[in-house]
N, C-alpha and C positions, 0 to 999 in steps of 0.2 A: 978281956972281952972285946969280939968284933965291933961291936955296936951296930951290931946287924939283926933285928927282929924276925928270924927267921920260923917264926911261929905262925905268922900271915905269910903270904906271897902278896905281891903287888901287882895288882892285875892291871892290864885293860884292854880292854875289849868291844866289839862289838857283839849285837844278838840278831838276829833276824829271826823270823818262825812264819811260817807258810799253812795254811788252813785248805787239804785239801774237804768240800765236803761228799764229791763222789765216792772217794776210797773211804771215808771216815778216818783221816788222817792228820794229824799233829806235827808238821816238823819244827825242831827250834834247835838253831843253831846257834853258836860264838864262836872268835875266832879273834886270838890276839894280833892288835893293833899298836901302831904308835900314834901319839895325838901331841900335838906342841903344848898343849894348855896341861898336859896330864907331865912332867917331866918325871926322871926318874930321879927317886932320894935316895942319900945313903944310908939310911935306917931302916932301910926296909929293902926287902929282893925281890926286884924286878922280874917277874913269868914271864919269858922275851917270848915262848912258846906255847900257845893254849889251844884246846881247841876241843868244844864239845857238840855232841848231834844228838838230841833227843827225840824218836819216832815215837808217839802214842797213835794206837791204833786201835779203835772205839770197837767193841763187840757188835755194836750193831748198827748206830749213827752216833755220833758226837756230846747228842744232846741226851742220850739214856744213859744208865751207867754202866760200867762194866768197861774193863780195857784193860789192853796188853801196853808195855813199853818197851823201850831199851837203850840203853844210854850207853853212848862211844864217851870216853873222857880221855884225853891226854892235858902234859904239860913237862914245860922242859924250865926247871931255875936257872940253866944254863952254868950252873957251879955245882959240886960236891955237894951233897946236903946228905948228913946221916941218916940213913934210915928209920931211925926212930923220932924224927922228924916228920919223914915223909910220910910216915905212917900214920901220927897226927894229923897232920892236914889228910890225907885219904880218909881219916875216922870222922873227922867234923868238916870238913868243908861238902864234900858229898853226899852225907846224909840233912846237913843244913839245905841242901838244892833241891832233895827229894822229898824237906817237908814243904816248900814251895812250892814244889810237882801239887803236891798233895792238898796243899790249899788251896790253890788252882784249881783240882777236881773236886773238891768239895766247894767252890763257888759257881761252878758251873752246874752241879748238883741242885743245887738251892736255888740258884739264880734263872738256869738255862743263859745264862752268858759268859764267852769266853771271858777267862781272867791271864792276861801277859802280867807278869808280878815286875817286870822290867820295860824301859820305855824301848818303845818301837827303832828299828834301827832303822835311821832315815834311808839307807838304800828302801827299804819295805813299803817307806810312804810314797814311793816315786810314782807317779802315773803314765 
């Protein structure tokens, strides 16, 4: 045995998301990162390459319901990894993102307030 958890990946990342409300537009992005406080372990495999863009785009404004999406995803382990691996994490890490999508529009649903289920990426908070 490796002693490699190749069941997770080890992410990290940044998120940023953009609100336009002229277009009725959602963007949220990530984008692997390195960070000195986050190091990488050897139990676990490092995603050196990530990178996802999420557009929803509201039927009619933001605040009704009704909307289109579409989700870019990449990611590189940067080693070998069996496909029937990869296949798991495609089965559960993806559809785990789109029930957060999904929560997300169901609190904005109920609420009329944006829900980020992730904290804001400080580049977002700059003025």
């Amino acid at each position: 045995s490796s002693g490699i958890n190749a069941e997770y990946g080890d992410y990290v990342f940044e998120r940023s998301h953009l609100l336009d409300e002229n277009t009725s537009t959602i963007e949220i992005a990530s984008r692997s990162i390195t960070h000195k406080s986050k190091p990488e372990l050897p139990k676990f495999v490092r995603v050196c390459k990530y990178g996802s863009k999420l557009v929803i785009r509201a039927d009619k404004d933001i605040y009704q319901k009704g909307m289109s999406y579409c989700l870019t995803y990449y990611d590189d382990f940067g080693m070998p990894i069996p496909n029937q691996v990869k296949d798991r994490l495609a089965n559960t890490k993806i559809p785990e993102f789109l029930d957060k999508v999904h929560d997300a529009a169901v609190f904005l649903g109920s609420t009329g307030k944006l829900y980020v289920p992730y904290p804001a990426s400080p580049l977002s908070q700059r003025k």
